[in-house]
C-alpha positions in Angstrom: -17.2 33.4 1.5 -16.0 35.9 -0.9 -13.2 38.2 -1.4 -15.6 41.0 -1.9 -16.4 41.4 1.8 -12.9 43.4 1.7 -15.1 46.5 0.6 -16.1 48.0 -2.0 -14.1 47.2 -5.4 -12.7 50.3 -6.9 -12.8 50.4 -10.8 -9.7 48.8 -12.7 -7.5 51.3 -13.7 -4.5 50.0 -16.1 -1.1 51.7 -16.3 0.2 51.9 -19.5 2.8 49.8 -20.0 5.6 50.8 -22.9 7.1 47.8 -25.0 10.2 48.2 -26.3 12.6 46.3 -29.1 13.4 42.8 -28.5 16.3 42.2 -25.8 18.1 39.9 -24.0 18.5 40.3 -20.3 22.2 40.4 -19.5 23.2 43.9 -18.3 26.0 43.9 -20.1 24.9 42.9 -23.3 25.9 39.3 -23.3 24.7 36.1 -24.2 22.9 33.5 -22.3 21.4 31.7 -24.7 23.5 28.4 -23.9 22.0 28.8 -20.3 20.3 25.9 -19.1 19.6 24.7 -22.6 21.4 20.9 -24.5 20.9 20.4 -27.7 21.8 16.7 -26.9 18.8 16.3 -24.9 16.8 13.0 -25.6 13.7 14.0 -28.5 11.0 13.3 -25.2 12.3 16.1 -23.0 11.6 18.4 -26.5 9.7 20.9 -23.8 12.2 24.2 -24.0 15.1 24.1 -21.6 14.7 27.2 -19.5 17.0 29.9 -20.9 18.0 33.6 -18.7 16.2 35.1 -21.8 12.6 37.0 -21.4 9.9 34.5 -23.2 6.6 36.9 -22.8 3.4 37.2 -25.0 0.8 39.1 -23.3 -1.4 38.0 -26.1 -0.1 34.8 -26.6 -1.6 31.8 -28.5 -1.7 28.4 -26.9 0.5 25.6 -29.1 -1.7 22.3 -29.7 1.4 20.4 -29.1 5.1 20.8 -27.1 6.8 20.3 -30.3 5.5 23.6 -31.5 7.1 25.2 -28.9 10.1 26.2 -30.3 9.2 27.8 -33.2 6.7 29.7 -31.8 8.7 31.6 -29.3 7.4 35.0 -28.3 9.4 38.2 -28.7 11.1 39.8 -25.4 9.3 42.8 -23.9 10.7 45.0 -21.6 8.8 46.7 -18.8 8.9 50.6 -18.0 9.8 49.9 -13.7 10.5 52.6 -11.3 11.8 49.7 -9.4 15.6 50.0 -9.9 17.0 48.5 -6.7 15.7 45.7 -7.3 16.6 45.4 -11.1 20.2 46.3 -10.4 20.7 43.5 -7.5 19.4 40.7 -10.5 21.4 42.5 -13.2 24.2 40.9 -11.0 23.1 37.9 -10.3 22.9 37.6 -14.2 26.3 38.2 -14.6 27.0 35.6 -11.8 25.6 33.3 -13.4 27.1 33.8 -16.3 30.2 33.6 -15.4 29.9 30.4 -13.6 28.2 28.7 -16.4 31.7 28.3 -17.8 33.1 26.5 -14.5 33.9 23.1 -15.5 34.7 22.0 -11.8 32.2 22.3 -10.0 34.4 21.8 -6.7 35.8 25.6 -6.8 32.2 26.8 -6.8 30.7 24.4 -3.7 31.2 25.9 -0.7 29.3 25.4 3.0 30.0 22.0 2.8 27.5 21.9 -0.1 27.5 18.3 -2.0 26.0 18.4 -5.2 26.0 15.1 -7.8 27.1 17.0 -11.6 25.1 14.0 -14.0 22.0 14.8 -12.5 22.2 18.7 -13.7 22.2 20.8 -17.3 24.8 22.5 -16.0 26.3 22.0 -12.5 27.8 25.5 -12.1 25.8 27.3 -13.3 22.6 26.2 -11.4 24.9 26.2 -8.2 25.5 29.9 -8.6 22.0 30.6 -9.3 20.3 29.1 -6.1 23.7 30.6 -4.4 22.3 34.3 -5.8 18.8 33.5 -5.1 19.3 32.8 -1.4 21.8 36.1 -1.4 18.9 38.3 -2.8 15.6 36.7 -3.9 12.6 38.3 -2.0 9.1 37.7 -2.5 6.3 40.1 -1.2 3.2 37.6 0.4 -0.4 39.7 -0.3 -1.8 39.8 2.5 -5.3 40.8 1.6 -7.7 37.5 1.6 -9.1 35.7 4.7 -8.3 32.1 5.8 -9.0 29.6 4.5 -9.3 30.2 0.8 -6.5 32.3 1.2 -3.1 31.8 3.4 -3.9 28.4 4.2 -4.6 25.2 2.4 -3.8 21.1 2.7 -0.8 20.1 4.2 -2.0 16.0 3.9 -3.5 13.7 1.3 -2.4 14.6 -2.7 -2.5 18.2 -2.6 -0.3 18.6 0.9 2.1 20.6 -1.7 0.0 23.4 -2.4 -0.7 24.0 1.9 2.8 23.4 2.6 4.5 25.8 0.6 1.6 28.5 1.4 2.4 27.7 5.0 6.1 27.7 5.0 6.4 31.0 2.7 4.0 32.7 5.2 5.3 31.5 8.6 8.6 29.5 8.0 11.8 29.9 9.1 13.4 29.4 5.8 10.4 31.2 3.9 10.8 34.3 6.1 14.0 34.6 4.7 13.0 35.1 1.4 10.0 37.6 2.7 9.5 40.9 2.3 7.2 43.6 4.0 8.3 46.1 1.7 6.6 45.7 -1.5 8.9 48.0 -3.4 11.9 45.6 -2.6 10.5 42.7 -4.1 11.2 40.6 -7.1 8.0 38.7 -7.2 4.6 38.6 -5.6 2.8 35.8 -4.3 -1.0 35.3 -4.2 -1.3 32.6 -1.4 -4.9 31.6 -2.4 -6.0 27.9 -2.7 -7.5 26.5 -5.5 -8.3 23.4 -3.5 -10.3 25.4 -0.9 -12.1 27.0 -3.3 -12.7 23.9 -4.9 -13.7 22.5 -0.9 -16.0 25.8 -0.1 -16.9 27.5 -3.0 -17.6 24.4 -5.8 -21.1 22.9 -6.2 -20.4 19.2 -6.0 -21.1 17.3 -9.2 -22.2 20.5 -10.7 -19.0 20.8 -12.6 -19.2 24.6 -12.9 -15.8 26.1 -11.9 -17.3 29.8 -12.5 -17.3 30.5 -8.7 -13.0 29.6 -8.5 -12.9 31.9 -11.1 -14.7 34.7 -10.2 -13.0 34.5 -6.9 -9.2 34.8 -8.6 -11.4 38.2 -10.8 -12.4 39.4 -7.6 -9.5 39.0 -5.6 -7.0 40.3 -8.6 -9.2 43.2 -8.8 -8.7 44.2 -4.8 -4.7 43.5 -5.0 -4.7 45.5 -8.6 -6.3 48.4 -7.1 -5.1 48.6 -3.6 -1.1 48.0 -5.1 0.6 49.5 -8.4 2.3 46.3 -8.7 0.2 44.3 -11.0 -0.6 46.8 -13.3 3.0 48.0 -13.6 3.9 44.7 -15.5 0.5 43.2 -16.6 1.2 40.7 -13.6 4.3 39.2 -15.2 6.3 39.5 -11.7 3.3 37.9 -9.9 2.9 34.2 -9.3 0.3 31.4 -7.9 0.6 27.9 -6.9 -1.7 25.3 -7.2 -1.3 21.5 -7.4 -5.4 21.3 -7.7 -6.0 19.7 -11.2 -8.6 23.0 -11.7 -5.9 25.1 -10.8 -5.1 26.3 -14.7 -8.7 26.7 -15.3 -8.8 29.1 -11.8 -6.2 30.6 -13.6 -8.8 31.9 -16.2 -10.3 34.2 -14.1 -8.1 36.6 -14.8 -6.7 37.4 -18.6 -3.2 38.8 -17.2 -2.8 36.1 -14.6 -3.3 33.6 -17.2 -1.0 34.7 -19.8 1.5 36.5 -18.1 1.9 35.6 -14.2 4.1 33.1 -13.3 1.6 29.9 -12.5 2.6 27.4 -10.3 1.5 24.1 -11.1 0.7 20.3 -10.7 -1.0 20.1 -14.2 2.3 20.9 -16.2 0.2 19.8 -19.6 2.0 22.0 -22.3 -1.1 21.0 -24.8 -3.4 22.6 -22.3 -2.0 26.3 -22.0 1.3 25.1 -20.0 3.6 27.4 -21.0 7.4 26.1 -19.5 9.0 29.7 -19.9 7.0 31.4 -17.5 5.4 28.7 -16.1 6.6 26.3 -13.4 5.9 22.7 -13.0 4.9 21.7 -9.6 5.6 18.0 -8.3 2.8 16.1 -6.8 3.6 15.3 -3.2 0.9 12.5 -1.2 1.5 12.8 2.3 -1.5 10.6 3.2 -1.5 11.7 7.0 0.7 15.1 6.7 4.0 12.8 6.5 6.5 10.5 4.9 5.7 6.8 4.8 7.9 5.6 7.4 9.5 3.1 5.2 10.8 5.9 2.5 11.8 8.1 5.5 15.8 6.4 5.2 17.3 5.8 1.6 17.1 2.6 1.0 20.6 0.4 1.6 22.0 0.3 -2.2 22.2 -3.1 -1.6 18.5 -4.0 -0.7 17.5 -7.2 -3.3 15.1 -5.9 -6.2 13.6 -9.3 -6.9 10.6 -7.1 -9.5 11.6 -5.7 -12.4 8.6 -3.4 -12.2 5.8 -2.1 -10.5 2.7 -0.5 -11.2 -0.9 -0.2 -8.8 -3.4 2.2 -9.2 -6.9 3.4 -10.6 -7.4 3.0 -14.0 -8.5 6.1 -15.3 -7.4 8.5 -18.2 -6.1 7.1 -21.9 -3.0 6.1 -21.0 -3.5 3.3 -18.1 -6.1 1.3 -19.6 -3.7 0.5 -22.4 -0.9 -0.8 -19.6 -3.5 -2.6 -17.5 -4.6 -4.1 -20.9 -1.0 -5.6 -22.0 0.3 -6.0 -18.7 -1.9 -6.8 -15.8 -1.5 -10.3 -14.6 0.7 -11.1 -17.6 4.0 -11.5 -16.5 5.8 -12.1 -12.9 8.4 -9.5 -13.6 6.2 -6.7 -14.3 3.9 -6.9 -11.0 1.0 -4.7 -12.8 -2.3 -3.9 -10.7 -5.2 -2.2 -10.9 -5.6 -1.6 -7.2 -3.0 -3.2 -4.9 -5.0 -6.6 -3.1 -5.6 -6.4 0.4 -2.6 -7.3 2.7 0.1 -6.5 0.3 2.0 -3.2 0.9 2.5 -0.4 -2.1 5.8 0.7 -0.8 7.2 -2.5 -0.3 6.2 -3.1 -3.9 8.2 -0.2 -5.0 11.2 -0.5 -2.7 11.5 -4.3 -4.2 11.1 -3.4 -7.9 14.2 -2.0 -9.6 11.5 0.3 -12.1 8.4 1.5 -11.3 5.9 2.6 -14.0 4.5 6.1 -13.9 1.7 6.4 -16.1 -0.8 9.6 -16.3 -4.2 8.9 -15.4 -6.6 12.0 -15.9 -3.7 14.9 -15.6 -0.3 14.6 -16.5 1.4 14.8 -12.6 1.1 11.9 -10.7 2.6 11.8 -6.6 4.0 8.2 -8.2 6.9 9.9 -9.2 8.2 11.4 -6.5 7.1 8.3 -4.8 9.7 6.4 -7.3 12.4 9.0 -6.2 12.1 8.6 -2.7 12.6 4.6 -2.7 14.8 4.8 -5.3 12.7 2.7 -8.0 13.5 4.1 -11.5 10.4 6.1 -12.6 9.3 4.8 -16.2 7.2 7.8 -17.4 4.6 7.2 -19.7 3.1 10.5 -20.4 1.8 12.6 -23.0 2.8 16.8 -22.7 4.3 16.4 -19.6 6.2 19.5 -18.3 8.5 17.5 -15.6 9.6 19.2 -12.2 12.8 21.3 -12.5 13.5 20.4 -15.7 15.0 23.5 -16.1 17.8 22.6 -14.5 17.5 19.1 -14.1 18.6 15.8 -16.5 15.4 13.7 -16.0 16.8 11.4 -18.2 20.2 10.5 -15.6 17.7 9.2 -13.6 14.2 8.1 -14.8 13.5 6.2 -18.3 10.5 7.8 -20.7 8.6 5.4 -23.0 5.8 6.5 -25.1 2.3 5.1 -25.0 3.2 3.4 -28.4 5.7 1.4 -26.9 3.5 0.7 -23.7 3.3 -3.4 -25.7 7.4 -3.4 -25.4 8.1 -2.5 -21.8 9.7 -6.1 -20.7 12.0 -5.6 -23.9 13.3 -2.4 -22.9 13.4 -2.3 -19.6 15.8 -5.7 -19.9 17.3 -4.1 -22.5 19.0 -1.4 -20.4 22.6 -2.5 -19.2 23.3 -3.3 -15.8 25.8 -0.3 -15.5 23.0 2.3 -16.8 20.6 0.9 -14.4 23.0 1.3 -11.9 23.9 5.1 -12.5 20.3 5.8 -13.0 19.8 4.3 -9.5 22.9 6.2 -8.0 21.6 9.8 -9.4 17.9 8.6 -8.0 19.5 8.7 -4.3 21.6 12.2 -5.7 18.8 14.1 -6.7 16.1 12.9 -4.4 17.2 16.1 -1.8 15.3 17.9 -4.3 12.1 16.2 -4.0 11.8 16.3 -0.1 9.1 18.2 1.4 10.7 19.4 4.9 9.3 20.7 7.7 11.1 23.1 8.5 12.4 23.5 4.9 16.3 22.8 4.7 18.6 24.3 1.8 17.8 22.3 -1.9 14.7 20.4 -0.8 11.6 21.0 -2.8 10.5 24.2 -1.4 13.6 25.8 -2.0 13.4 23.7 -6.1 9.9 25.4 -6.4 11.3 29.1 -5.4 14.0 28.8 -7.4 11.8 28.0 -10.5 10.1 30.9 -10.2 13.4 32.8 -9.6 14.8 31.8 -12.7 11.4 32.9 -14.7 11.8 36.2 -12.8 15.8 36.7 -13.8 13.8 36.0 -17.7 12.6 39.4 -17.3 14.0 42.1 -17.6 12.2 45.6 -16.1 13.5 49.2 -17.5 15.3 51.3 -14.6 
């Protein structure tokens, strides 16, 4: 199947697009630079903090390394946009934001019986007010040129159910119809609802490893939206974005220069040393839903009180740089850090995790893992050992109220500081685990903060980072 069989391809025609001197978004001409940003931050969560300031580089060059990030920040373009509805209606929602960012209590903001937990956030008002604004306004236009089932469909069980799910409930959802459009000129953003794991599933050559046929797909079906819509041309794509938790997905990406280095891409394989850029990019969380749903045993919170008799857990392949190294020190060393490679037969992984009061989340080949989220869900504090790891939301979110990070160097010293961590801290980090874990469900239907709604609003805050000229 190819996305040629739409008809004949019409020749690429580029609109010119005008830059202009650097600017900052706010429509009044003030300053978010605080926004979503703390200085105090532990030096592991070093990615850039998401700030309501354009960060676009249509020729940008990739940084070796997340610490280089910040110093190599690209200038702020702005884009020439007959589009002013739209521009004025997140103008305002700028200024919203704004001014809620300075609301210490975040009780006169909450409203709808909304309960939200303050440690686990950057800032607590201000990413109230900008979900609040998003649901007010926020509307994506779905393309709805491509045929099933590389395009509008994709898995909804096993590790990529993420990438089907959200295709299927922003296409057909209660919640996602909300945020639809039909009329292209009243959108903020675009959505191109292809699959990368279907491409991978119809259009790959197994064992071949040649991933030229994924990305002439994404140059073939860029070429028909580009040339049937002004939209993509308009902005060199920067409004557009894709969603992939495929570990090929960046790579698909390639296909096309603008939707590499401009569109908003939507992924699993958050590596920042691999092109991952986290100011237009969004970092997807890896969801296994073996048989389409929630292990029944991580469908309740746990009771706060369940025993944790483990003081960690680990199970899985050994694969990638960083797990040999903790199978090596760890695996069948120590009762209190139950360390497999796979589980034995008869033993349960869940129950492992639900009895363990810190479960290890190393990288294997990518950076994602579903382990995480996993962790969340049964309330087992996630030890991340990763290298360039882009986490979920971190945006807006304080992974460190409510997971540990230890670096591969200290893989040898996990007992010591995992027992080093008062009894207090482990407690809070356990409470925030059952605060923020709203934000990691994957509902059917979607319900208001779960993960759907996270994912759109990380791509709503890289859409209120660029500005468009009315």
């Amino acid at each position: 199947m190819n996305i040629r069989t739409y008809g004949s391809v019409l020749a690429y025609v580029a609109t010119a697009v005008t830059f202009v001197v650097v600017v900052l978004i706010l429509s009044s001409g003030g300053d978010f630079s605080h926004s979503f940003s703390h200085a105090n931050s532990k030096s592991e969560f070093l990615i850039p903090i998401v700030q309501l300031q354009t960060k676009l580089n249509l020729n940008r060059q990739h940084s070796s390394s997340s610490n280089h990030f910040r110093s190599s920040l690209p200038r702020n373009p702005t884009f020439i946009s007959g589009r002013r509805p739209p521009e004025l209606e997140l103008a305002r929602a700028r200024g919203a934001i704004q001014g809620a960012a300075t609301v210490r209590n975040l009780s006169q903001l909450l409203r709808n019986g909304d309960v939200l937990a303050s440690d686990i956030y950057h800032n607590p008002s201000e990413f109230y007010q900008s979900y609040i604004e998003m649901e007010k306004i926020f509307r994506v236009y779905v393309y709805e040129e491509g045929e099933v089932p590389i395009v509008h469909d994709g898995p909804c069980k096993d590790i990529y159910t993420i990438e089907g799910r959200f295709i299927q409930e922003m296409e057909q959802g209660r919640r996602g119809r909300n945020f639809r459009t039909k009329d292209a000129h009243k959108a903020h953003v675009y959505f191109m609802p292809f699959s990368v794991t279907w491409m991978v599933k119809y259009l790959y050559k197994p064992d071949s490893y040649d991933i030229t046929p994924l990305q002439q797909f994404v140059s073939d079906y860029v070429r028909i939206i580009s040339t049937k819509h002004p939209f993509w041309n308009t902005t060199h794509a920067a409004d557009h974005f894709m969603l992939s938790c495929h570990d090929w997905g960046p790579h698909a990406s390639k296909g096309n220069p603008s939707l590499y280095n401009s569109s908003i891409r939507v992924l699993c394989n958050a590596n920042s040393s691999e092109g991952f850029d986290p100011q237009k990019d969004v970092s997807l969380p890896e969801i296994n839903l073996r048989n389409g749903n929630m292990p029944s045993n991580l469908i309740p919170p746990p009771p706060p009180s369940s025993p944790r008799p483990h003081l960690a857990f680990f199970a899985g392949g050994v694969h990638g740089p960083i797990r040999p190294i903790l199978l090596n020190y760890w695996k069948g060393r120590d009762p209190d850090l139950q360390v497999y490679n796979y589980l034995p037969k008869g033993l349960d992984y869940y129950s492992f995790m639900l009895a363990s009061k810190y479960c290890l989340c190393p990288s294997g080949y990518e950076v994602a893992s579903p382990r995480i989220v996993e962790a969340v869900y049964s309330e087992c504090v996630p030890v991340i050992i990763s290298e360039h790891y882009v986490l979920p939301f971190s945006d807006v979110l304080r992974w460190e109220a409510f997971s540990i990070q230890v670096n591969v160097s200290e893989v040898a010293d996990l007992k010591r500081i995992l027992t080093s961590v008062p009894e207090n801290k482990y407690l809070r980090l356990k409470e925030n685990l059952r605060a923020v874990r709203k934000h990691f469900v994957l509902n059917q239907p979607a319900e208001r903060f779960d993960v759907f709604h996270m994912i759109l609003h990380s791509v709503w805050l890289r859409r209120l980072n660029l500005k468009l000229k009315v």
